[in-house]
Structures are given as C-alpha cells and as structure tokens.
DOTI-316566 format. One record per residue (C-alpha): residue number from 1; residue in one letter; x negated, y negated, z negated. Coordinates in steps of 0.1 Angstrom, whole numbers, plus 5000, padded with zeros to 4 digits. Each point is the difference from the previous one (the first is absolute). Layout:
<bakes>
  resi  resn    xx    yy    zz
   NUM     A     X     Y     Z
...
</bakes>
This chain:
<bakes>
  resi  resn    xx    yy    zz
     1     X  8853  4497  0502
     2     X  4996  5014  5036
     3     X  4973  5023  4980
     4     X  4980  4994  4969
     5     X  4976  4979  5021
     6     X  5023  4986  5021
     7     X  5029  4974  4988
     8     X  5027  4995  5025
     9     X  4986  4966  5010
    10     X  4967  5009  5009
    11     X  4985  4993  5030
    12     X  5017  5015  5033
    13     X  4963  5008  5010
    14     X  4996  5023  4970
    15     X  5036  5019  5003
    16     X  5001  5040  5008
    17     X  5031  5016  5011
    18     X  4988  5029  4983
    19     X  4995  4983  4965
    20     X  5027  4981  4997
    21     X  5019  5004  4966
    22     X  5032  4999  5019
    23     X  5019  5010  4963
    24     X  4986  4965  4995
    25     X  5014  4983  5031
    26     X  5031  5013  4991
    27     X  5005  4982  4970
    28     X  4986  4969  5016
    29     X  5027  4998  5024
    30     X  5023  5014  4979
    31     X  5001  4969  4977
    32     X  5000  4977  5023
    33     X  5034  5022  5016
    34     X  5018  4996  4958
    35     X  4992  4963  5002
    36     X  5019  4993  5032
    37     X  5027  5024  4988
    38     X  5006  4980  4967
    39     X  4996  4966  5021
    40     X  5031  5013  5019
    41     X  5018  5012  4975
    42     X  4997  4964  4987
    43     X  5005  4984  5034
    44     X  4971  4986  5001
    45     X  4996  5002  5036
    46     X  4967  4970  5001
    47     X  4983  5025  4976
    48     X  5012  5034  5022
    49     X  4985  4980  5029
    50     X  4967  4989  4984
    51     X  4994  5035  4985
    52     X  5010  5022  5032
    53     X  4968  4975  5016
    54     X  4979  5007  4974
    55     X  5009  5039  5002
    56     X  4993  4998  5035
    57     X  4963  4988  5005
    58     X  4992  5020  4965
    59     X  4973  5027  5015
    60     X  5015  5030  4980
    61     X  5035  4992  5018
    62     X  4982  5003  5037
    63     X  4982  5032  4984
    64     X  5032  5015  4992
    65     X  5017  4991  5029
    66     X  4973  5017  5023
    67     X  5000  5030  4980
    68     X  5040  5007  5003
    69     X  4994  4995  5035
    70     X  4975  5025  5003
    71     X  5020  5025  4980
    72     X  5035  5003  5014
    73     X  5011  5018  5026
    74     X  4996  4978  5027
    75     X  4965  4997  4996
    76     X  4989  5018  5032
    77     X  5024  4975  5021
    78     X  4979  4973  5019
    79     X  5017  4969  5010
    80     X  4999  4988  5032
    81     X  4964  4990  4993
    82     X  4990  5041  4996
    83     X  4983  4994  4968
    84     X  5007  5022  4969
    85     X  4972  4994  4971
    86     X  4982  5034  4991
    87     X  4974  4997  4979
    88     X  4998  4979  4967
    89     X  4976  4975  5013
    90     X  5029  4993  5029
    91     X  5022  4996  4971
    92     X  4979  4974  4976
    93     X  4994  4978  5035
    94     X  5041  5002  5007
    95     X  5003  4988  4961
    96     X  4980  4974  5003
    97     X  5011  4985  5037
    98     X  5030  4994  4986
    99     X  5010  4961  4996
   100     X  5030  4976  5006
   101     X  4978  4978  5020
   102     X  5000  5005  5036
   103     X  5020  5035  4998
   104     X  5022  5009  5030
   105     X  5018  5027  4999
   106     X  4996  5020  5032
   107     X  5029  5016  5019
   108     X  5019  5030  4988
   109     X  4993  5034  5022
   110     X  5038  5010  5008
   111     X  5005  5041  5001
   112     X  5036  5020  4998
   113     X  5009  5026  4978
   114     X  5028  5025  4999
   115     X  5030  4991  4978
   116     X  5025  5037  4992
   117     X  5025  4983  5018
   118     X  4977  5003  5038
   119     X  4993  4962  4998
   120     X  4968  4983  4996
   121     X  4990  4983  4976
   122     X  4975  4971  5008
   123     X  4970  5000  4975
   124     X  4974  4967  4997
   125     X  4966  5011  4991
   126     X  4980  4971  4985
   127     X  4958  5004  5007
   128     X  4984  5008  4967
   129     X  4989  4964  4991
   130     X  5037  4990  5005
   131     X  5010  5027  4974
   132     X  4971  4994  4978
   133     X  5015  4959  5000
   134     X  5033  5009  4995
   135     X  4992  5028  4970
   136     X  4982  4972  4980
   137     X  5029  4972  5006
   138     X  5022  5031  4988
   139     X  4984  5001  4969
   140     X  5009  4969  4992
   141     X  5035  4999  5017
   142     X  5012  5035  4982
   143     X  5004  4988  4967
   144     X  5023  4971  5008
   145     X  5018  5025  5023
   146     X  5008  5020  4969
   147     X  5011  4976  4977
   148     X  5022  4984  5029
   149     X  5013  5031  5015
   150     X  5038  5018  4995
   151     X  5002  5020  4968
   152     X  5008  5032  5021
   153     X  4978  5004  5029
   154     X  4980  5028  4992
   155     X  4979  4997  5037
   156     X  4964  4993  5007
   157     X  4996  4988  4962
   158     X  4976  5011  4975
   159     X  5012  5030  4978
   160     X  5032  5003  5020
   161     X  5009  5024  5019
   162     X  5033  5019  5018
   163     X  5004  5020  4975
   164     X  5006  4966  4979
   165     X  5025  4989  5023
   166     X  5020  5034  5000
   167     X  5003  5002  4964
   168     X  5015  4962  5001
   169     X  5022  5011  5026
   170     X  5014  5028  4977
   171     X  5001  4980  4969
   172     X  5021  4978  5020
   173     X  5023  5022  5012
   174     X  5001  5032  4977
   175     X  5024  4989  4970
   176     X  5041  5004  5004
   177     X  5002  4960  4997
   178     X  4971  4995  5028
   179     X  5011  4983  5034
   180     X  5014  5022  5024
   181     X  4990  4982  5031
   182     X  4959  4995  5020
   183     X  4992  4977  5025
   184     X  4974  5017  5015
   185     X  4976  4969  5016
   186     X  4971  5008  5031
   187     X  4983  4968  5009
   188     X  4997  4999  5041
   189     X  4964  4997  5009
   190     X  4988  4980  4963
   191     X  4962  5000  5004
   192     X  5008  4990  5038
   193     X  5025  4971  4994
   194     X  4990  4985  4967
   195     X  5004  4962  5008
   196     X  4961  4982  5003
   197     X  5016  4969  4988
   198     X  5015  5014  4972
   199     X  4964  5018  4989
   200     X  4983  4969  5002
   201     X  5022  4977  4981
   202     X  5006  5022  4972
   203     X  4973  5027  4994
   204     X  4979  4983  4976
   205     X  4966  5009  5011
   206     X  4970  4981  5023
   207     X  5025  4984  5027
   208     X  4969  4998  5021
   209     X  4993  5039  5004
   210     X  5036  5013  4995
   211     X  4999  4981  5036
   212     X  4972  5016  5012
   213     X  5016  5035  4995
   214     X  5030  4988  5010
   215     X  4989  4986  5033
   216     X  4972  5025  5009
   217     X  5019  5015  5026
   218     X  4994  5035  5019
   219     X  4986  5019  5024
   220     X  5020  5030  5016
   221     X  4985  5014  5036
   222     X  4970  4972  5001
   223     X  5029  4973  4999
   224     X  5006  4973  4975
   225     X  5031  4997  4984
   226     X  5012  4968  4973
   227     X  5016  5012  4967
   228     X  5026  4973  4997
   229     X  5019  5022  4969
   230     X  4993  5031  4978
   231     X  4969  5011  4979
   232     X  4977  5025  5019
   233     X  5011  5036  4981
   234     X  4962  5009  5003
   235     X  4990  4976  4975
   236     X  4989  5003  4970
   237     X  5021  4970  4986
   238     X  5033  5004  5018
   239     X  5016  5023  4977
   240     X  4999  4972  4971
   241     X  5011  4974  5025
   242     X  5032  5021  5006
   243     X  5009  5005  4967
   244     X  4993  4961  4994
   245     X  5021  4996  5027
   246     X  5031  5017  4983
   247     X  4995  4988  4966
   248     X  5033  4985  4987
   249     X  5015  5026  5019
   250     X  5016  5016  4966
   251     X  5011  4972  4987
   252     X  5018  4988  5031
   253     X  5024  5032  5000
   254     X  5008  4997  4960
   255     X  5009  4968  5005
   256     X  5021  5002  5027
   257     X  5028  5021  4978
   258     X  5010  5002  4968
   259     X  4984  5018  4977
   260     X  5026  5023  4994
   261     X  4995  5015  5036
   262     X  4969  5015  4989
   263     X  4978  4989  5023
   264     X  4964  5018  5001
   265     X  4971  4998  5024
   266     X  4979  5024  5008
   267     X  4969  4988  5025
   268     X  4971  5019  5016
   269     X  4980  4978  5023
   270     X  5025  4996  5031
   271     X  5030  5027  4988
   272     X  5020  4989  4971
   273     X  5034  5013  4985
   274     X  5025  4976  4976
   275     X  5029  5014  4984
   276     X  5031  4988  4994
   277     X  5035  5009  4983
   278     X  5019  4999  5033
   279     X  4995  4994  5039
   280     X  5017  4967  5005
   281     X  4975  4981  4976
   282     X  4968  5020  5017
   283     X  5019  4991  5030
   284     X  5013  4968  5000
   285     X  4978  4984  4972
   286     X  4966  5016  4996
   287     X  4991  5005  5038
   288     X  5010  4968  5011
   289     X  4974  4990  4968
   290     X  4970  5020  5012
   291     X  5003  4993  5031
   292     X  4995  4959  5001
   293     X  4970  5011  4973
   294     X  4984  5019  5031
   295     X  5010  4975  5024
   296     X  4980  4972  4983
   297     X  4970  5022  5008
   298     X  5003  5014  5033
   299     X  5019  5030  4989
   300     X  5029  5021  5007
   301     X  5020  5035  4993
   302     X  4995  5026  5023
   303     X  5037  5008  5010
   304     X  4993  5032  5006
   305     X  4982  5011  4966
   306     X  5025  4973  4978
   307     X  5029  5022  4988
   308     X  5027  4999  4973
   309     X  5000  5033  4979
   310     X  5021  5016  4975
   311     X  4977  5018  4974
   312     X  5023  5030  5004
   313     X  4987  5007  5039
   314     X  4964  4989  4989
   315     X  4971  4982  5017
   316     X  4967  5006  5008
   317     X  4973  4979  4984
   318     X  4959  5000  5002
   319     X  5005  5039  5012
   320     X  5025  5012  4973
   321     X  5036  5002  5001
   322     X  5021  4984  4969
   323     X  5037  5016  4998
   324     X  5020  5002  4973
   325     X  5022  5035  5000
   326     X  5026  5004  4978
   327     X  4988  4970  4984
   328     X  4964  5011  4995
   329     X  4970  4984  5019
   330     X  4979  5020  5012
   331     X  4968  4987  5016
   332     X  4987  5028  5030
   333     X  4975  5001  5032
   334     X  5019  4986  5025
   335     X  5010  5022  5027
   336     X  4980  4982  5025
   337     X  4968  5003  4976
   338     X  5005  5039  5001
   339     X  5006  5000  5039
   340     X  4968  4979  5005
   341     X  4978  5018  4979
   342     X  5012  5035  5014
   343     X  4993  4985  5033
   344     X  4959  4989  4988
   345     X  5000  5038  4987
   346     X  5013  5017  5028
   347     X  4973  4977  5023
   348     X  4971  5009  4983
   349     X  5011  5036  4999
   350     X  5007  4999  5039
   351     X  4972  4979  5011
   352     X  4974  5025  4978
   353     X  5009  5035  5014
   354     X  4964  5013  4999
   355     X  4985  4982  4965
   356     X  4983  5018  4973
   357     X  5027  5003  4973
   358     X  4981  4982  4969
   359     X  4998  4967  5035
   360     X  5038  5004  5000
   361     X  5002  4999  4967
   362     X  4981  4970  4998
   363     X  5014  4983  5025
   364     X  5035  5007  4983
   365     X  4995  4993  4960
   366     X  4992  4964  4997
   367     X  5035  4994  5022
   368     X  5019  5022  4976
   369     X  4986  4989  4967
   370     X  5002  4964  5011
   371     X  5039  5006  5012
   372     X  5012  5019  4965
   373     X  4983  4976  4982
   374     X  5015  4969  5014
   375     X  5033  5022  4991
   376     X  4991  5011  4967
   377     X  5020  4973  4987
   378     X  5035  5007  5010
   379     X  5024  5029  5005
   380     X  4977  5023  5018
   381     X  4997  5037  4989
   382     X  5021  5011  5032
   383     X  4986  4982  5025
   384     X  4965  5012  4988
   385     X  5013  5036  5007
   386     X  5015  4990  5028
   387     X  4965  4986  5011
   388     X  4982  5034  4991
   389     X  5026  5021  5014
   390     X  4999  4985  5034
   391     X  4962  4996  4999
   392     X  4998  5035  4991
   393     X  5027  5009  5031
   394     X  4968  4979  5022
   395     X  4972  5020  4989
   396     X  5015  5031  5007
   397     X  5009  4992  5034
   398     X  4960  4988  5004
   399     X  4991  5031  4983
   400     X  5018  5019  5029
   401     X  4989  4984  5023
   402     X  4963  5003  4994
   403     X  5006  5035  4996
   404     X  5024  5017  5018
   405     X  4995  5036  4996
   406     X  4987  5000  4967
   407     X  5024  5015  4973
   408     X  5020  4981  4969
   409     X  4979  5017  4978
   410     X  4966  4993  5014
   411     X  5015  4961  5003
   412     X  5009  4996  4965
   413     X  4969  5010  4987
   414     X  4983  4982  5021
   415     X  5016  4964  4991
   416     X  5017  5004  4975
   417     X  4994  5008  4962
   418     X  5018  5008  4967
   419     X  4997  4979  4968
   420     X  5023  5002  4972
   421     X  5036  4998  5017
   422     X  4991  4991  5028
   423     X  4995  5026  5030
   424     X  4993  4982  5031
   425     X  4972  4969  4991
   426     X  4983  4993  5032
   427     X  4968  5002  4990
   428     X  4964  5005  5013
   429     X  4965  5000  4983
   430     X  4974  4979  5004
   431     X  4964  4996  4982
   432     X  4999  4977  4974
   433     X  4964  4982  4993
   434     X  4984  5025  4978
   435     X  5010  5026  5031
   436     X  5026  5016  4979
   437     X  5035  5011  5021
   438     X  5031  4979  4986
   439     X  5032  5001  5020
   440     X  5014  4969  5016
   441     X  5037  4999  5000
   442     X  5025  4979  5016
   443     X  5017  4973  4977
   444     X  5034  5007  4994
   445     X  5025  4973  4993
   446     X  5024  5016  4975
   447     X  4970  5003  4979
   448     X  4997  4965  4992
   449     X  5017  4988  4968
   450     X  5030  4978  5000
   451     X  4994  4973  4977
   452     X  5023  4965  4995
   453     X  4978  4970  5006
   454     X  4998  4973  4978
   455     X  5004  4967  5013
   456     X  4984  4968  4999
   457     X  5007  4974  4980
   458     X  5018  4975  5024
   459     X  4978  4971  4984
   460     X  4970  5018  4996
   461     X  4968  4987  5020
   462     X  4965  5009  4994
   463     X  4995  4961  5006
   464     X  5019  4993  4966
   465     X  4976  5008  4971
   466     X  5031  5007  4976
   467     X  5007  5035  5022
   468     X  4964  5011  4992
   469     X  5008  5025  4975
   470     X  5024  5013  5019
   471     X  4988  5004  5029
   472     X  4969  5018  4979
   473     X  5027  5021  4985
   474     X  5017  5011  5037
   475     X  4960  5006  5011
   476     X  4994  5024  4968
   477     X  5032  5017  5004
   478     X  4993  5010  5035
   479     X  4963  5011  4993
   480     X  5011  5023  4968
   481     X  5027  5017  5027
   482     X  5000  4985  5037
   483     X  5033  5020  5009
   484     X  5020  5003  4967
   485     X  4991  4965  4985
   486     X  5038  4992  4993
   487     X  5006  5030  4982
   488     X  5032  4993  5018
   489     X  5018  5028  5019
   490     X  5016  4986  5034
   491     X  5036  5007  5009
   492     X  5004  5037  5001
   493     X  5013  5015  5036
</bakes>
C-alpha cells in the first residue's frame, strides 16, 4: 500500500510524492532484493537475471531509487545538464521517466578534487537521471554483490564499516601465535583502470546499460573525452562495481600458501592488508598471486603504497596505526590523522580571527566530535588530550590576538568556564528556544568514551534472512547504549 487508498500499482496518474507509503515500498523492493540473493546463493543465475528485470521496471524500485537520490549528499550537484530535482512533483516525474527503452546515458561532468597528498583526484559526476538509473539497477545488483563478495571487505557494504575492518585486523594479528608479517596493498588508480571488458563479461547485470555507463564518456572544459576503462567515482553504482571487481580476491591469497602461513585478508574498497607468517611467502608467493588477480581486470599495485611490514614497526591502515609493542597490539590515530586534523583546526582558527565565539565554536564541534568518534574505537585517550591540549594552545593564541591589551583575568572569564574538574571549558552562551541563556561549549575529545567495537560477522548480510535476528539484536544493542553497546572496554593506554 503506497497509502490506504493507494496500492503500489495504482495508476501513475493517481501517485503523490507526498503520500507515498514509502515503509511500504520498502518492503516491496526488499523482497524482490531476498529473492535474488537466495537465487545466487543457489547459482541460479537465469532466475538472478529474470528477477533483477522484474525488480527493475517494479514502480516502488524507481520510487526508491529517486528518493536516495534526492537525499544524499550530492543532491545539490547538477550534471552537465544543470538540473537538480527540488520539489516532490520534480521527483514523482524523474520516477516515472525512468525506462530501459530508449535510455542513453548522457556524458559524465569531469571536476578535480584535492587528494592530502597535493594531487588531484578526478571525480565523474553523473546528471541526476543517470544516478537515478544506476540507484535502481543497484538495487538489484547489491544483493548478488554481497553474497559474491570476499568475506572480509568491510567497504561500501551495508552494515560494515572501518571500524569492522580494524577489529579484523587486530583479531588477526593480536595473539602470540598470530603472523608476524603485513602486506600492506594500494590499488594504483582502481576506479580509473578497472578493465571495461572485464565489467561487461562478468558483472552479472543488464549488459545493455552496464555499457551505457560504461561508455558515456565526459566532459572536462566543454570538451569530450571517451572512457575506454574505469567506473566514473561520482556514481552512484561504482562503489559495488569495485568491490565486484575484487571479489575472489581473498581467496586468491589463502590459496596461494599453505595454510600454515596464516594467511589473512583484510579489504576496504581499494586498500587491503594480508598477513602472513614470514616475508618470503608474502613475497615470493602471495604477491606474485594478487597481482595476476588484478591484472585480469585492469589492475595493478601502486609501488609506492605496496610495502612489506613487520608488525613490530607497524602500519598504517584506514587512518589508524596497528603496532604491536612488546608483543601487544595496540590500535592508535595515525600520526598523519593527528597532523591533518591539527592542521583543519588550526585553519579554521586562523581564517576566523574576528567570529563571534559561539560561530567558532560551531564551526569547530561537528569536526572534532566527528574525528574522536571515528577514533573511539582504538587506543585513543592520549591523542584525545593531545588534540585538546593543542587546540587549547590555538585558542589562546586567537584569544590574544583579538585582544591584546586585555588582562589574563578579564580573558578567562570571558571564554572560558569552570565545571566540575575542569577549569578552562571554552565556552559561550547562547539563547536557547524558550529565550533561556545555556552555555555552548567546545567539544572536547578526551571526553569521549573508549569503547571496543564489536565486529561483524564475516558472513553476515542483511540480504540473507537467517542473519535477521541478529542483525535486530546488533540494532537493539546500539539503541539501548549507542557508545557502550559492547560492554566491552578497549585496550587500555
């Protein structure tokens, strides 16, 4: 039911994007999604194929499909076309223009942005039809992606995450028996180089617009450019196609050692570590492995990022460093994670010299609370002090320098505020919406919990109906207590 009036396969005429039972839609598409799962768990590819069509002209699968487009964060962005769909009536037309028959997928606006190593890195952007097209073909390509995909990668998945593949990374390597040895693995350029061939013969969707996409081309400076390899990393779809891409992946290293060598993988999208017992068999046995795998589809190691590390000197991976000390592993911020968020800090500071303090404040939270968060996972209580201390070193220099000839007293009270053992909270106070004055103060780091994340199931997928309890289970736990849902400590510092 789109409404209690309204069943899902009522007349397009009659539909309101304001009425639509979208809890509903949902479930429509949902069950179509379990069906082609269980066909390809059974390898029943005629019946994957027959269902993905059927999924794809259902109206509750274009519905959705327009709605995630309209939701995420790249909503705003206009193809090369200019058009971005406002209002819900823009929407409902968009849902219902979209059909196999006669769709071309337009050419891909071409735009750079800044990688942290001073490169560019060249981003595709689809028009908002072409992203509509490829969200509803994803619907019905992402459960066959799951039940396909490596065991371990823990990227661009549903209810995966990095903190997933961290926690695999220390269960791997934190026992006296674990290997001793990481190949740490880059991809050079994956979305860019990803064989078209390759996509085409074995991703097991609509050949006919997989092409399209494929061959849409773009448009950088008013000039057209072919796309004769790579997935466009605007799209909506590439992710899934990258991950399709290195599915086998994990198997490949195991089997190209004994078992004895301890061989584990560790993926997340286009970075990947694999462990081993020594460096002759990552070396001579293991590389050599993974790297026909990635030949076969385009690919290759970045020479530069592809390195050989004992777990004593440690590596970094997905913005944490894993290091064993005295034959403990720790998991910490990486060193380059601190730098670069000291740097953000010490921008906004320098770049706001005149802002009202609760603007600054603002301006500086979200960045903080989304940065100890990410960390809350690991070994993290110093550098969270470390954060605050130097943040606090900042604010005193823009403190000075906004006021120059003011006393230490008359600063103090004037930004700063007591509360329980702490002395100097940057604070300020603001109205809140009955008009009552509440302080607003700076977030600090060290006050976020450290808390040992409990990893996913490697088999687990919300496609397969026999992890529906427990993924219900994982959902409760983290509604009763977001934070401490474990009710496991991490590793103490």
């Amino acid at each position: 039911m789109m409404t209690a009036a309204m069943p899902v396969g009522a007349s397009s005429a009659a539909l309101s994007w304001d009425a639509i039972d979208w809890q509903a839609v949902a479930m429509q598409v949902r069950r179509l999604q379990l069906r082609i799962a269980k066909a390809t768990r059974e390898q029943r590819w005629g019946k994957v194929k027959a269902l993905q069509w059927l999924l794809t002209h259902s109206l509750a699968a274009k519905l959705l499909a327009v709605k995630r487009i309209g939701q995420n964060r790249g909503r705003n962005t206009a193809g090369i076309d200019g058009v971005t769909w406002k209002t819900p009536q823009q929407k409902l037309q968009a849902a219902l223009a979209l059909r196999r028959r006669g769709y071309q997928a337009q050419p891909l606006r071409r735009i750079y942005i800044p990688k942290k190593n001073g490169k560019q890195r060249p981003l595709s952007i689809p028009t908002m039809s072409d992203r509509a097209m490829q969200a509803l073909y994803l619907l019905a390509l992402e459960p066959v992606a799951e039940m396909t995909g490596n065991r371990n990668a823990y990227g661009f998945r549903p209810k995966r995450s990095t903190a997933d593949a961290i926690s695999q990374c220390f269960n791997a390597l934190a026992r006296k028996q674990s290997p001793q040895w990481i190949l740490e693995g880059d991809i050079k350029a994956c979305f860019d180089q990803i064989s078209h061939d390759w996509l085409k013969a074995n991703i097991p969707m609509d050949k006919t617009i997989l092409e399209k996409w494929l061959d849409a081309g773009y448009v950088e400076e008013r000039e057209m450019f072919p796309t004769l390899a790579g997935t466009p990393q605007g799209g909506i779809a590439s992710p899934t196609l990258a991950n399709m891409t290195l599915a086998g992946l994990e198997q490949v290293a195991i089997k190209a050692a004994p078992r004895h060598h301890k061989i584990n993988v560790v993926i997340y999208a286009d970075d990947f570590v694999i462990t081993g017992s020594s460096k002759e068999v990552l070396e001579m046995q293991v590389k050599p492995a993974v790297e026909a795998f990635l030949l076969e589809r385009g690919l290759t190691l970045s020479p530069e990022k592809t390195q050989i590390t004992h777990i004593s000197e440690g590596f970094d991976f997905l913005g944490f460093n894993i290091r064993k000390y005295q034959g403990k592993l720790l998991t910490k911020p990486a060193k380059q994670s601190i730098q670069s968020l000291l740097a953000d800090i010490r921008a906004i500071i320098k770049t706001n010299p005149t802002v009202k303090t609760e603007h600054l404040i603002r301006l500086l939270n979200p960045k903080l609370r989304g940065w100890a968060n990410y960390y809350r996972h690991g070994v993290a209580k110093k550098s969270f002090s470390r954060i605050d201390h130097q943040l606090f070193l900042m604010l005193i220099a823009w403190i000075n320098r906004r006021h120059p000839n003011k006393s230490a007293r008359w600063k103090r009270n004037r930004y700063f505020r007591r509360q329980g053992l702490q002395n100097w909270l940057f604070s300020t106070r603001i109205q809140d919406k009955q008009g009552a004055s509440i302080p607003l103060d700076l977030f600090s780091a060290a006050s976020v919990a450290i808390v040992r994340h409990i990893k996913i199931k490697a088999d687990a997928s919300p496609y397969d109906p026999a992890y529906d309890d427990y993924f219900a289970q994982r959902k409760a736990s983290r509604r009763v207590n977001p934070f401490m849902w474990s009710g496991m400590v991490a590793q103490a510092e």
